[in-house]
N, CA, C and O atoms as a Tripos MOL2 file, in Angstrom:
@<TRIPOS>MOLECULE
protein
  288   287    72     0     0
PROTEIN
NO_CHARGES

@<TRIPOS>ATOM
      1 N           4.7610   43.0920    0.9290 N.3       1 UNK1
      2 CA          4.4920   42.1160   -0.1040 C.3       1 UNK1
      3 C           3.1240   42.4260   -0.7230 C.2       1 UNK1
      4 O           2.1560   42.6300    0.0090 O.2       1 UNK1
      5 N           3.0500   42.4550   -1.7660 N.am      2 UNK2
      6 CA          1.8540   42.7570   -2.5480 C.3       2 UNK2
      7 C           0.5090   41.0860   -2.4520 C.2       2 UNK2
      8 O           0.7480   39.8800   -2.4970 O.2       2 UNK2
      9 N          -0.4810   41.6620   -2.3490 N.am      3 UNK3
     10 CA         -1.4270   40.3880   -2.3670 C.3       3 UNK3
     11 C          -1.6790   40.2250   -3.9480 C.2       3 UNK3
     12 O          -1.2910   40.8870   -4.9110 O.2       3 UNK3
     13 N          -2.5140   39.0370   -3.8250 N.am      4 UNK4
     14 CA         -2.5680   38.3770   -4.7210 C.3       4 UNK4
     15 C          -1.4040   38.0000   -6.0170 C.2       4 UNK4
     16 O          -1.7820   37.3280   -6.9770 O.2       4 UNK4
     17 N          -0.5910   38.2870   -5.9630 N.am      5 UNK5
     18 CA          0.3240   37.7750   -7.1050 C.3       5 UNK5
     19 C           0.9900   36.1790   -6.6030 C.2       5 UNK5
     20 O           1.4450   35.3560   -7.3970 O.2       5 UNK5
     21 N           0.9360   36.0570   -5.5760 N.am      6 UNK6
     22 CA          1.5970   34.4460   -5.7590 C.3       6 UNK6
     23 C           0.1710   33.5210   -5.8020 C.2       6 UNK6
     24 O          -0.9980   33.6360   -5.4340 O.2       6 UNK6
     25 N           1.1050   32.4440   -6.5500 N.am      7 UNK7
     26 CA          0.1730   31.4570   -6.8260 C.3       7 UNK7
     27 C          -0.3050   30.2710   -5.0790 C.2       7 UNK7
     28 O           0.2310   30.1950   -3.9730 O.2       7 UNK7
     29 N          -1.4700   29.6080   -5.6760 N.am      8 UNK8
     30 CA         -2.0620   28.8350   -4.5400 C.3       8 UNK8
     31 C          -1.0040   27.8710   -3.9490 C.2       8 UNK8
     32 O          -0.3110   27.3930   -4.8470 O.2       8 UNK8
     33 N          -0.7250   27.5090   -2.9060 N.am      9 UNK9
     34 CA          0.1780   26.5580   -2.3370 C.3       9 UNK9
     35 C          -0.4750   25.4620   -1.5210 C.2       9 UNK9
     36 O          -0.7580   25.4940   -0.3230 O.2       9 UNK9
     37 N          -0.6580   24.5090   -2.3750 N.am     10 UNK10
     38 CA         -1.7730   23.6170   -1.3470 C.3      10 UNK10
     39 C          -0.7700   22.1250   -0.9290 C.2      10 UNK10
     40 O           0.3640   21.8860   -1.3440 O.2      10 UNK10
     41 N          -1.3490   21.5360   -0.2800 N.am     11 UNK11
     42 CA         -1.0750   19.8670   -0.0380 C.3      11 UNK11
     43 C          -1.3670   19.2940   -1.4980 C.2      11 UNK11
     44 O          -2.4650   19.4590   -2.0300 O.2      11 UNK11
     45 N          -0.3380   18.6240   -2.1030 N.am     12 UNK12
     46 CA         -0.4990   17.9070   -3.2600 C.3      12 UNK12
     47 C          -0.2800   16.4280   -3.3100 C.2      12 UNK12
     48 O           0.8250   16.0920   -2.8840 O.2      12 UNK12
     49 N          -1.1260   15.3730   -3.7620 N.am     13 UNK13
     50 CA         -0.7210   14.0640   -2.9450 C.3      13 UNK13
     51 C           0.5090   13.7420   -4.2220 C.2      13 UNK13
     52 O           0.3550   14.4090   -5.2450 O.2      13 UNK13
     53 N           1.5260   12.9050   -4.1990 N.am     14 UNK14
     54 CA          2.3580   12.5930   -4.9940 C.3      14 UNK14
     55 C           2.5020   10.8220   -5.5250 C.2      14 UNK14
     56 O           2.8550   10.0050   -4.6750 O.2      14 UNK14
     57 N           2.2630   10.4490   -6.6690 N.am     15 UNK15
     58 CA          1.9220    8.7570   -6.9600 C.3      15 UNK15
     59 C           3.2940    8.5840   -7.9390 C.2      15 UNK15
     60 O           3.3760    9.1360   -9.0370 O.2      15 UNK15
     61 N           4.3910    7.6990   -7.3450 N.am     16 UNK16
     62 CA          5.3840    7.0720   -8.1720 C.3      16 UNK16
     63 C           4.5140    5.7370   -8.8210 C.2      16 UNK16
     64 O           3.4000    5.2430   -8.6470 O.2      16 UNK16
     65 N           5.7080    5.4650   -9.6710 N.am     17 UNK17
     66 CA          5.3510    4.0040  -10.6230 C.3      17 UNK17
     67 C           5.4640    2.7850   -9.6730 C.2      17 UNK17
     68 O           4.8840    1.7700  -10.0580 O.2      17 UNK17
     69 N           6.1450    2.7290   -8.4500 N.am     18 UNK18
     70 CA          6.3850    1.8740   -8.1740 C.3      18 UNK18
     71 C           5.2370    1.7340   -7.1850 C.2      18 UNK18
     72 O           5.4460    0.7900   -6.4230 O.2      18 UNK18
     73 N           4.3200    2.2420   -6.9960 N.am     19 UNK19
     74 CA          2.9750    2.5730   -6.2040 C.3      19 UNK19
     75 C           3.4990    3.3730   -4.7800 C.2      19 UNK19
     76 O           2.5530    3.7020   -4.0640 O.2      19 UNK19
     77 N           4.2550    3.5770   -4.4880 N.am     20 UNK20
     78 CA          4.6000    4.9060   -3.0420 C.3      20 UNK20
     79 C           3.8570    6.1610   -3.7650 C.2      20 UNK20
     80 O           3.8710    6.5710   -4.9260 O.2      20 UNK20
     81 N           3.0400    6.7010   -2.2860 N.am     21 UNK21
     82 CA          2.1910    7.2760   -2.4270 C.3      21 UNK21
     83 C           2.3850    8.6090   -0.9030 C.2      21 UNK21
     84 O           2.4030    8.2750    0.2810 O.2      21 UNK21
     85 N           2.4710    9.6550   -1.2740 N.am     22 UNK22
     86 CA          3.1960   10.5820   -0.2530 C.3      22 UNK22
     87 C           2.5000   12.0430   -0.0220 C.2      22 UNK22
     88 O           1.9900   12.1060   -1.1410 O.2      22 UNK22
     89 N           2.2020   12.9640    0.4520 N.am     23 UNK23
     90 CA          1.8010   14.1950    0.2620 C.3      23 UNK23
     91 C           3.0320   15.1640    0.9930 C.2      23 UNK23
     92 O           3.7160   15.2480    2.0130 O.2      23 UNK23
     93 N           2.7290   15.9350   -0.5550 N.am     24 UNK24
     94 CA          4.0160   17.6000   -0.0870 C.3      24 UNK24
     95 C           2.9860   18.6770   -0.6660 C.2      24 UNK24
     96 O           1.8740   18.4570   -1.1480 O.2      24 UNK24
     97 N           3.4840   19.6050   -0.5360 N.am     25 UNK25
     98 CA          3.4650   21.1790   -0.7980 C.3      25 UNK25
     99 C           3.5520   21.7240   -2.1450 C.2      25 UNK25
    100 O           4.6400   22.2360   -2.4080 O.2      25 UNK25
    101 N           2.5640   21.7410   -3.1720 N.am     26 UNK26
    102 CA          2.5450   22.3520   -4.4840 C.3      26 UNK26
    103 C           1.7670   23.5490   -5.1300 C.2      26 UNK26
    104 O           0.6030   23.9360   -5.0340 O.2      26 UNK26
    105 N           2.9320   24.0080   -5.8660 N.am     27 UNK27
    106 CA          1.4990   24.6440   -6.9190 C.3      27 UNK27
    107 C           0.2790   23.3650   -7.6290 C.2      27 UNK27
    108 O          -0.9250   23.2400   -7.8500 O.2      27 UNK27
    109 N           1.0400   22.9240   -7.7080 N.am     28 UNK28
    110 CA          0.6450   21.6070   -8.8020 C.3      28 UNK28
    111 C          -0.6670   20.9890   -7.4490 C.2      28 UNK28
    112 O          -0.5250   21.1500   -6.2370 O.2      28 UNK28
    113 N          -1.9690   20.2300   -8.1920 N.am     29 UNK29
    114 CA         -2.9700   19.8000   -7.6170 C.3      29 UNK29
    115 C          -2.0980   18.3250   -7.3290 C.2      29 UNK29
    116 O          -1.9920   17.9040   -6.1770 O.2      29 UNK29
    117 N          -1.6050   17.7330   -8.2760 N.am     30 UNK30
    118 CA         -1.1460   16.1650   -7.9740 C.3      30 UNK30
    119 C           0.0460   16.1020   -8.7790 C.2      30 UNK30
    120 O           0.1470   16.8020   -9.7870 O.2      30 UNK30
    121 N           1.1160   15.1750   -8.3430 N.am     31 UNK31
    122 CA          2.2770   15.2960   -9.0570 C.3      31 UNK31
    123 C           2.0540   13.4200   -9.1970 C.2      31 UNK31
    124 O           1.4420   12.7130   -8.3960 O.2      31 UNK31
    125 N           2.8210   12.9390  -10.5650 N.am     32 UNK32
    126 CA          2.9590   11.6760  -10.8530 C.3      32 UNK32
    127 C           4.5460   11.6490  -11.0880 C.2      32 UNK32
    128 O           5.0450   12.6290  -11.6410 O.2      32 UNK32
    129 N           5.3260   10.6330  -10.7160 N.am     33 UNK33
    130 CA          6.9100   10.3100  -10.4970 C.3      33 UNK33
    131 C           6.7760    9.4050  -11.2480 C.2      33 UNK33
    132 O           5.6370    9.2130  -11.6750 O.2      33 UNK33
    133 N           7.9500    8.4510  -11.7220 N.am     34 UNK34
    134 CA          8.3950    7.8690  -12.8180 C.3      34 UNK34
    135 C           9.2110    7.1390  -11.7970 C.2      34 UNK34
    136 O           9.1190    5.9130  -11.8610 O.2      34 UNK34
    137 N          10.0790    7.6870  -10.7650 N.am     35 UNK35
    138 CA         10.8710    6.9390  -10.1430 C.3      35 UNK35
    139 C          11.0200    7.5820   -8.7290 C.2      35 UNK35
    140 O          10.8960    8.8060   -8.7690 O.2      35 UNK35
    141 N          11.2770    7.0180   -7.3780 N.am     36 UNK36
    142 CA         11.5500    7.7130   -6.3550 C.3      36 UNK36
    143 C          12.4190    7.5000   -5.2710 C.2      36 UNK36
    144 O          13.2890    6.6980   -5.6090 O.2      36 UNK36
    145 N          12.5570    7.9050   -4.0340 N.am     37 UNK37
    146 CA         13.8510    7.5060   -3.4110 C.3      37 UNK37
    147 C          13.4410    5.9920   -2.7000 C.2      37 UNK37
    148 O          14.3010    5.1410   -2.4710 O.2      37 UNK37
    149 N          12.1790    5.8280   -2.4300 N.am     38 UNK38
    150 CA         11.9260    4.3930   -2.4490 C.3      38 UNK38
    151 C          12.4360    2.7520   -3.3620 C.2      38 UNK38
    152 O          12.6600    1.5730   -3.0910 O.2      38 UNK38
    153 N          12.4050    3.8260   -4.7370 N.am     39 UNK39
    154 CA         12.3600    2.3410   -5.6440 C.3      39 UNK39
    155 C          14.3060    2.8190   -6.7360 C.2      39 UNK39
    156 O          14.9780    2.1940   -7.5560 O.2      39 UNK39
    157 N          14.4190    3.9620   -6.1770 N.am     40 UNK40
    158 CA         15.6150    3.8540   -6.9060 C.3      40 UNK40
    159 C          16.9120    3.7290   -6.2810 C.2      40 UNK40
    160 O          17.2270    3.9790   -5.1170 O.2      40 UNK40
    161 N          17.8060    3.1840   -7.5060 N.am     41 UNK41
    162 CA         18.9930    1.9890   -6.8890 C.3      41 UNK41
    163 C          19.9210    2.9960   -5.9320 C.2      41 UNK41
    164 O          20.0720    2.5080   -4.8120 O.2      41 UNK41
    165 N          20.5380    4.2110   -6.1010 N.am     42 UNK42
    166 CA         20.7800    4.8010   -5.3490 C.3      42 UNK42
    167 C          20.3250    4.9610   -3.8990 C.2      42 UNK42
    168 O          21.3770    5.0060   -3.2620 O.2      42 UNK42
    169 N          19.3890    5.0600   -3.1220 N.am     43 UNK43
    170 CA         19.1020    5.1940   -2.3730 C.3      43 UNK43
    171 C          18.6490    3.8270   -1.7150 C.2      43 UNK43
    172 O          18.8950    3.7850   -0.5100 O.2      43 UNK43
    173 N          18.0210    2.6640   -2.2590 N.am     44 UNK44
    174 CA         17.9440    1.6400   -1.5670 C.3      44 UNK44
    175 C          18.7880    0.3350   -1.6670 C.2      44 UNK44
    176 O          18.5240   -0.6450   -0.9700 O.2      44 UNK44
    177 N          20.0110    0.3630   -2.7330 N.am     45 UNK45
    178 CA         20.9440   -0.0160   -2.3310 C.3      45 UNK45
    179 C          21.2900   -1.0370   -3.1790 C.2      45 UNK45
    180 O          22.4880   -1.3150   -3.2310 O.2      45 UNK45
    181 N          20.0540   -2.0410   -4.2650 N.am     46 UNK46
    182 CA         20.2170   -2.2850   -4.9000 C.3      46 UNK46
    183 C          19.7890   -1.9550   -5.7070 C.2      46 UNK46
    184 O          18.9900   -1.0230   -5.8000 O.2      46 UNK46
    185 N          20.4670   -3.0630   -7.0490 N.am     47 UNK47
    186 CA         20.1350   -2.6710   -8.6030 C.3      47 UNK47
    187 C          19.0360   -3.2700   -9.2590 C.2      47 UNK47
    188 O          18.5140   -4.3730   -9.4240 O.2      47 UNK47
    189 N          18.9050   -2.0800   -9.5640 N.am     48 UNK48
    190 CA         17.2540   -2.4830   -9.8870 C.3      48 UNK48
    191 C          17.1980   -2.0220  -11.6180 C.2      48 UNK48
    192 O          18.0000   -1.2700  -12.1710 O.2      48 UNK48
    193 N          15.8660   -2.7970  -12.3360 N.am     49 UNK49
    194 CA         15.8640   -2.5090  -13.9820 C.3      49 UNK49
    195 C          15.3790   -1.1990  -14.0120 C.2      49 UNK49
    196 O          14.2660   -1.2960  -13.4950 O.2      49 UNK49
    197 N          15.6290    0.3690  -14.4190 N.am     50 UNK50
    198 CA         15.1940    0.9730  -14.8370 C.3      50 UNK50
    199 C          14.8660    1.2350  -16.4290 C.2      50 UNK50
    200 O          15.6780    1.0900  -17.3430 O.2      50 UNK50
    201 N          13.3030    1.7130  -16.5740 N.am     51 UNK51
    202 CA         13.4580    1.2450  -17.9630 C.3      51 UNK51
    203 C          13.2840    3.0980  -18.8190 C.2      51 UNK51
    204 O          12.4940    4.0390  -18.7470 O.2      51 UNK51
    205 N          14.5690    2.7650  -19.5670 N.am     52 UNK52
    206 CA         15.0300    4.2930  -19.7690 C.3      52 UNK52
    207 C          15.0170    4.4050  -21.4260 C.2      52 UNK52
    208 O          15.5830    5.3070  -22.0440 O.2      52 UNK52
    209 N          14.0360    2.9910  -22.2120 N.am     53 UNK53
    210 CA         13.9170    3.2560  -23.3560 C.3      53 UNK53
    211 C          13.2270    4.0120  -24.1450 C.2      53 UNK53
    212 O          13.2780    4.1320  -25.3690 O.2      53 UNK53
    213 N          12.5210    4.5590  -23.2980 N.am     54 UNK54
    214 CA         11.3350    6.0910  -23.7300 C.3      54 UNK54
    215 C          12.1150    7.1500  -23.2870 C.2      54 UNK54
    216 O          11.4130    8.1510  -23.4330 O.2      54 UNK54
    217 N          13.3850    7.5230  -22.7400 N.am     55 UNK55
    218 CA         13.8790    8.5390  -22.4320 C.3      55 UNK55
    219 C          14.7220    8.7330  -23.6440 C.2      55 UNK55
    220 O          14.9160    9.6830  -24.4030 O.2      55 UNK55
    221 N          15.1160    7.6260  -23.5750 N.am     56 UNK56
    222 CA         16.4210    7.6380  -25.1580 C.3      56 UNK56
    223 C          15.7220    7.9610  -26.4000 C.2      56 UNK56
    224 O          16.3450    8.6840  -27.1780 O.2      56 UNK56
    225 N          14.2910    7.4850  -26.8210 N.am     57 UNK57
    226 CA         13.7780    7.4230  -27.7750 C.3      57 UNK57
    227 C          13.6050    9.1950  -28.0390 C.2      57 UNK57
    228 O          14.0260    9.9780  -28.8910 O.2      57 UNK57
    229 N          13.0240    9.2720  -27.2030 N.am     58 UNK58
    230 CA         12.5490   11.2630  -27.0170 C.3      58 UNK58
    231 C          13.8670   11.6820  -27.3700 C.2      58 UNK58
    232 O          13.9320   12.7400  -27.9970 O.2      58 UNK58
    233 N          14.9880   11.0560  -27.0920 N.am     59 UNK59
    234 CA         15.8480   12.5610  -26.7640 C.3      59 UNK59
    235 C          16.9070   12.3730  -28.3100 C.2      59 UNK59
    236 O          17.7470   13.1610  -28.7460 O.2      59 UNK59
    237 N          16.3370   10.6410  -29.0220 N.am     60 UNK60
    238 CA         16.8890   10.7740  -30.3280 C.3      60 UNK60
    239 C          16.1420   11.4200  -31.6460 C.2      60 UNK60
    240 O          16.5500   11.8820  -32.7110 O.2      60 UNK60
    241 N          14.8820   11.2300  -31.0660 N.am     61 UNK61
    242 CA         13.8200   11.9390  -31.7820 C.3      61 UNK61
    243 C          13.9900   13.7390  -31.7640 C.2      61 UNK61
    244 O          14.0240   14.3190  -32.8500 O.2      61 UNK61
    245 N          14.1000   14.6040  -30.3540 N.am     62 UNK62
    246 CA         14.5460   15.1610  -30.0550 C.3      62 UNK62
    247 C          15.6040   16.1000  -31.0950 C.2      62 UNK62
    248 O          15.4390   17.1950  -31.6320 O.2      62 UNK62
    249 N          16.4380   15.3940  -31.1010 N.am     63 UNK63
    250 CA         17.8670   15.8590  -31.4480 C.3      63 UNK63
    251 C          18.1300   15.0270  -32.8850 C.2      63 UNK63
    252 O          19.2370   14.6340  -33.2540 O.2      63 UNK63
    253 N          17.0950   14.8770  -33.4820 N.am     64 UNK64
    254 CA         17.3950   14.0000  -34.9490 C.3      64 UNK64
    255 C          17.4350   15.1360  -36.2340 C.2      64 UNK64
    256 O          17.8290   15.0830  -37.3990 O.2      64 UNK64
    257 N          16.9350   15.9750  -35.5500 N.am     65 UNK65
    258 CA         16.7870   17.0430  -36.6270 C.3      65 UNK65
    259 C          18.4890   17.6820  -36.6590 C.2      65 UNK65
    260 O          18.8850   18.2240  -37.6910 O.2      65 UNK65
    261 N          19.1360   17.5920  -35.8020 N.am     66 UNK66
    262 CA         19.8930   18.6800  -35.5050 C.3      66 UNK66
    263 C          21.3130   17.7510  -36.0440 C.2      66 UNK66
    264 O          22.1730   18.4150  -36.6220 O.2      66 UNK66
    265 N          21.5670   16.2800  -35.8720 N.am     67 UNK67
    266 CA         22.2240   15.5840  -36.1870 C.3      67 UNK67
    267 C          22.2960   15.8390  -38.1390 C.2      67 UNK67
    268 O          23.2890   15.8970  -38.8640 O.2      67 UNK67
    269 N          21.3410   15.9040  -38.3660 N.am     68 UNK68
    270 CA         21.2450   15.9060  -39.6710 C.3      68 UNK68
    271 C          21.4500   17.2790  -40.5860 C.2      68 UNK68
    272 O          21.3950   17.2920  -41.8160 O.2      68 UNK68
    273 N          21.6440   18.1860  -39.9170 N.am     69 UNK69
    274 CA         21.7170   19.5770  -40.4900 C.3      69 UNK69
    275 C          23.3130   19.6470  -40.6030 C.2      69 UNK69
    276 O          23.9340   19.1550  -39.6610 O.2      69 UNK69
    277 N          24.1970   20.3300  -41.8910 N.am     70 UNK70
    278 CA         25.2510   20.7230  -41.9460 C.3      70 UNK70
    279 C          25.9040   21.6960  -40.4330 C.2      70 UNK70
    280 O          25.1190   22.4090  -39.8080 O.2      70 UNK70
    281 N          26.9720   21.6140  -40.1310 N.am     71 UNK71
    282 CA         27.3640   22.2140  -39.6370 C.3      71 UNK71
    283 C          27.9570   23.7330  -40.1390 C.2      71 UNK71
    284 O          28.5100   23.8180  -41.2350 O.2      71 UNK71
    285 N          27.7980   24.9520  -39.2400 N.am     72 UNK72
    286 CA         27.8060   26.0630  -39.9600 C.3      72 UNK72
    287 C          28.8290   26.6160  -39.8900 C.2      72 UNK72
    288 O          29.0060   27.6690  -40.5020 O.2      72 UNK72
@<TRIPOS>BOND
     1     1     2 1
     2     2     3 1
     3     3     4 2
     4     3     5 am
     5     5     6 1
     6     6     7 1
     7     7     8 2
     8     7     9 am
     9     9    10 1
    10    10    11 1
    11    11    12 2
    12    11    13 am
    13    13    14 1
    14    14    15 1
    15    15    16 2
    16    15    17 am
    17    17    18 1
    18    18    19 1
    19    19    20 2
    20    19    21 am
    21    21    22 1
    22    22    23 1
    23    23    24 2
    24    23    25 am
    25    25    26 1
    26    26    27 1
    27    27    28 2
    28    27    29 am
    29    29    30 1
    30    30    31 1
    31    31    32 2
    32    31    33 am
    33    33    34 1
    34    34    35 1
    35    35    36 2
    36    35    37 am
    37    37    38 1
    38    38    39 1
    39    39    40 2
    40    39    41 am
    41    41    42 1
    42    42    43 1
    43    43    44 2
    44    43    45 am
    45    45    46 1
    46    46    47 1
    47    47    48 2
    48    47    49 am
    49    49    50 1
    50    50    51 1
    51    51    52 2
    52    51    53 am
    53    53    54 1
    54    54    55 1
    55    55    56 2
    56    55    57 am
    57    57    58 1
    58    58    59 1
    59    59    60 2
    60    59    61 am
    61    61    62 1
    62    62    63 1
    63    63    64 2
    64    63    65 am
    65    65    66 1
    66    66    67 1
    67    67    68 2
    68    67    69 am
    69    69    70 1
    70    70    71 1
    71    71    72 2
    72    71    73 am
    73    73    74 1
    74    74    75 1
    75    75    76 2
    76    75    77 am
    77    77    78 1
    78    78    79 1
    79    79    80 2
    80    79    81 am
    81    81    82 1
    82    82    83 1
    83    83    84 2
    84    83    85 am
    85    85    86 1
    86    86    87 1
    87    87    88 2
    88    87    89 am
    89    89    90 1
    90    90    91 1
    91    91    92 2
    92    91    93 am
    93    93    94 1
    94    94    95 1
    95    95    96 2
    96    95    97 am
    97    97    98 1
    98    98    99 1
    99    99   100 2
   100    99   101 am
   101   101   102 1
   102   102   103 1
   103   103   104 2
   104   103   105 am
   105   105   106 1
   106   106   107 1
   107   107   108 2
   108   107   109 am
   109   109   110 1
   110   110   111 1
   111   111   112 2
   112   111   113 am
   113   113   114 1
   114   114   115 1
   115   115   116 2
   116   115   117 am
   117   117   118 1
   118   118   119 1
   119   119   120 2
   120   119   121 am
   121   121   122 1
   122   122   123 1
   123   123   124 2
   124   123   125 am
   125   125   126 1
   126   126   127 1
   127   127   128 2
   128   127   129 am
   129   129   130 1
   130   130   131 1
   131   131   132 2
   132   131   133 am
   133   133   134 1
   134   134   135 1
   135   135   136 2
   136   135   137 am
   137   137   138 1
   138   138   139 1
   139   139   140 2
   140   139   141 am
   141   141   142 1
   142   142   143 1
   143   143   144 2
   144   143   145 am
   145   145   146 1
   146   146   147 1
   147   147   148 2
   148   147   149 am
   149   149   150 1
   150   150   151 1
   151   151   152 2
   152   151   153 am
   153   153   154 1
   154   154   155 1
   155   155   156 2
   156   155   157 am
   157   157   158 1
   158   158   159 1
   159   159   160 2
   160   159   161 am
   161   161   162 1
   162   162   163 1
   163   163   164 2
   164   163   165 am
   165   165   166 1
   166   166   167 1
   167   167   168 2
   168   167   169 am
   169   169   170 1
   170   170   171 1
   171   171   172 2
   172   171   173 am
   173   173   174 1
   174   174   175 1
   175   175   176 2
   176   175   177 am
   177   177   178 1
   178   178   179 1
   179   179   180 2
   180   179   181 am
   181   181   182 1
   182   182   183 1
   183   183   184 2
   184   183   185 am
   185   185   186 1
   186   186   187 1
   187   187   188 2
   188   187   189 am
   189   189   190 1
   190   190   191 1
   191   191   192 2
   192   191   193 am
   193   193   194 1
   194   194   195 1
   195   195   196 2
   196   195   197 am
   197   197   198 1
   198   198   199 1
   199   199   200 2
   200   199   201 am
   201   201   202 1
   202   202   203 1
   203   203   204 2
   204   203   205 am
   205   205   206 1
   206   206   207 1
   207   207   208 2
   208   207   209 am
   209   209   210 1
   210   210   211 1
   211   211   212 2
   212   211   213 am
   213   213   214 1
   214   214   215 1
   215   215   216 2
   216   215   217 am
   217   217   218 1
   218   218   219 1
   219   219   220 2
   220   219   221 am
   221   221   222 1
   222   222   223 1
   223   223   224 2
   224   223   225 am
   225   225   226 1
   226   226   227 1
   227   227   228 2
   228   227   229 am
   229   229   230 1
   230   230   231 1
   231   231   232 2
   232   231   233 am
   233   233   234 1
   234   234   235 1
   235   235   236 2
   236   235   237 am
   237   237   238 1
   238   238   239 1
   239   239   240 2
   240   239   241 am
   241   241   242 1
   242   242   243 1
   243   243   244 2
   244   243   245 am
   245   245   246 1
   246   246   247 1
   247   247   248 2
   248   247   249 am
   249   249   250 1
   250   250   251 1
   251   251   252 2
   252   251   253 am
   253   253   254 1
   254   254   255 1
   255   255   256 2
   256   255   257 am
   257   257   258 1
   258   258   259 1
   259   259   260 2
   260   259   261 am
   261   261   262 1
   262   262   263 1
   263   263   264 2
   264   263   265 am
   265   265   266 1
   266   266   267 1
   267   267   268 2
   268   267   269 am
   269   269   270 1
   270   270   271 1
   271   271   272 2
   272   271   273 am
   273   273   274 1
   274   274   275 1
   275   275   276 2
   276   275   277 am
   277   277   278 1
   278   278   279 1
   279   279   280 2
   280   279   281 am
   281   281   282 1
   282   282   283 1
   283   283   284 2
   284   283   285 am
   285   285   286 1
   286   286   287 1
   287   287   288 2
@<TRIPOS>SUBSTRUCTURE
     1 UNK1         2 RESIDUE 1 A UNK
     2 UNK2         6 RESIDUE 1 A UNK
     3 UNK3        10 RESIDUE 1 A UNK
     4 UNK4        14 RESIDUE 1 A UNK
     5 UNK5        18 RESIDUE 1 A UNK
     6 UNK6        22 RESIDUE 1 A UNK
     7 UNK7        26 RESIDUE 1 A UNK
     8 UNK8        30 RESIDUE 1 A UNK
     9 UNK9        34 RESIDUE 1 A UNK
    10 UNK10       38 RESIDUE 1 A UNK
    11 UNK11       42 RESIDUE 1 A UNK
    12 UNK12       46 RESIDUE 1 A UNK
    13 UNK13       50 RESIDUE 1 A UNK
    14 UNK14       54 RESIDUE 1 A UNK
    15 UNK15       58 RESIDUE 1 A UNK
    16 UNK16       62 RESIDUE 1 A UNK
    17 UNK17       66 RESIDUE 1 A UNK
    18 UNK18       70 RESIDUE 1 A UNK
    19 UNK19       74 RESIDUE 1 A UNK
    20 UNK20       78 RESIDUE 1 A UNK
    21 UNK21       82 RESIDUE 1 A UNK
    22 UNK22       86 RESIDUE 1 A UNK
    23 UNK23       90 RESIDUE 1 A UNK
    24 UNK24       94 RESIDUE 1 A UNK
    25 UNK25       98 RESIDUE 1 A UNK
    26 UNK26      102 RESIDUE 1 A UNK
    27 UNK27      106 RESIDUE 1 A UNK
    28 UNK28      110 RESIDUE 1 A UNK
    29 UNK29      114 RESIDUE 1 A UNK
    30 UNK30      118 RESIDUE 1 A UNK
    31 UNK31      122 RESIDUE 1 A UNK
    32 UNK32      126 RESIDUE 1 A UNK
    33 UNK33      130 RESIDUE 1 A UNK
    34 UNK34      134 RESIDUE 1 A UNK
    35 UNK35      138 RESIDUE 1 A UNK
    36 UNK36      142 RESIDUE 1 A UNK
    37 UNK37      146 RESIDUE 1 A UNK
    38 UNK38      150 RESIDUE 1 A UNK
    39 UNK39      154 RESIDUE 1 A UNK
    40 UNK40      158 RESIDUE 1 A UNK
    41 UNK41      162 RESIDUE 1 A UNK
    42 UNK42      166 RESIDUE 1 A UNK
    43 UNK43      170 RESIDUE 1 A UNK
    44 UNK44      174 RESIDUE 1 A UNK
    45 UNK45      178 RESIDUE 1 A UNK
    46 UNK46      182 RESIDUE 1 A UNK
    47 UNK47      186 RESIDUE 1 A UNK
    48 UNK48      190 RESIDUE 1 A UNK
    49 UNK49      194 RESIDUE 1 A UNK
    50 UNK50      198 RESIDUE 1 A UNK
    51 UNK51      202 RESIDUE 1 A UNK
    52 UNK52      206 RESIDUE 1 A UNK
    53 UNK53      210 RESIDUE 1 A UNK
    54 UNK54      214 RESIDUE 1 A UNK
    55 UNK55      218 RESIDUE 1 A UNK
    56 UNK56      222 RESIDUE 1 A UNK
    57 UNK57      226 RESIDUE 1 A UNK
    58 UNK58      230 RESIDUE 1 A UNK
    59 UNK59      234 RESIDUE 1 A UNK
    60 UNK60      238 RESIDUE 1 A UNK
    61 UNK61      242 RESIDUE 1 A UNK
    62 UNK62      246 RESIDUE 1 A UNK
    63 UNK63      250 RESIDUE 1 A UNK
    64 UNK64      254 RESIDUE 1 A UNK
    65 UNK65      258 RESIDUE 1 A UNK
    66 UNK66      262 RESIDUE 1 A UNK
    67 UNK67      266 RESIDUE 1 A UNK
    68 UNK68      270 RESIDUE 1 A UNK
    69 UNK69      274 RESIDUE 1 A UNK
    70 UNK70      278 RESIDUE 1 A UNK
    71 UNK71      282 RESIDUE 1 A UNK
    72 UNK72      286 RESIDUE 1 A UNK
């Protein structure tokens, strides 16, 4: 294996929205979550509000250009 070509692999602490707070293994110095197996409905069993109106917004914004172009 050749040295130096891989990148640093350190302890990275990890902060969801729902405040769970965890440390893993990254390139990355700190990772921030949006959602995790703590606070989401899958895994803890109930239903919970996820709020997914900034996902939709991006992905109409996103793809607004493309809606609007003739088809070729």
């Amino acid at each position: 294996m050749k040295p130096d070509i891989h990148p640093k692999y350190n302890d990275s602490p990890v902060h969801c929205a729902c405040g769970a707070n965890w440390t893993t293994r990254s390139t990355k110095s700190e990772i921030r979550v949006e959602i995790c197996s703590t606070c989401h409905p899958f895994f803890t069993g109930k239903q919970r509000l996820v709020d997914s109106a900034g996902r939709i917004e991006r992905f109409t914004k996103k793809f607004a250009k493309r809606a609007g172009a003739p088809a070729a």
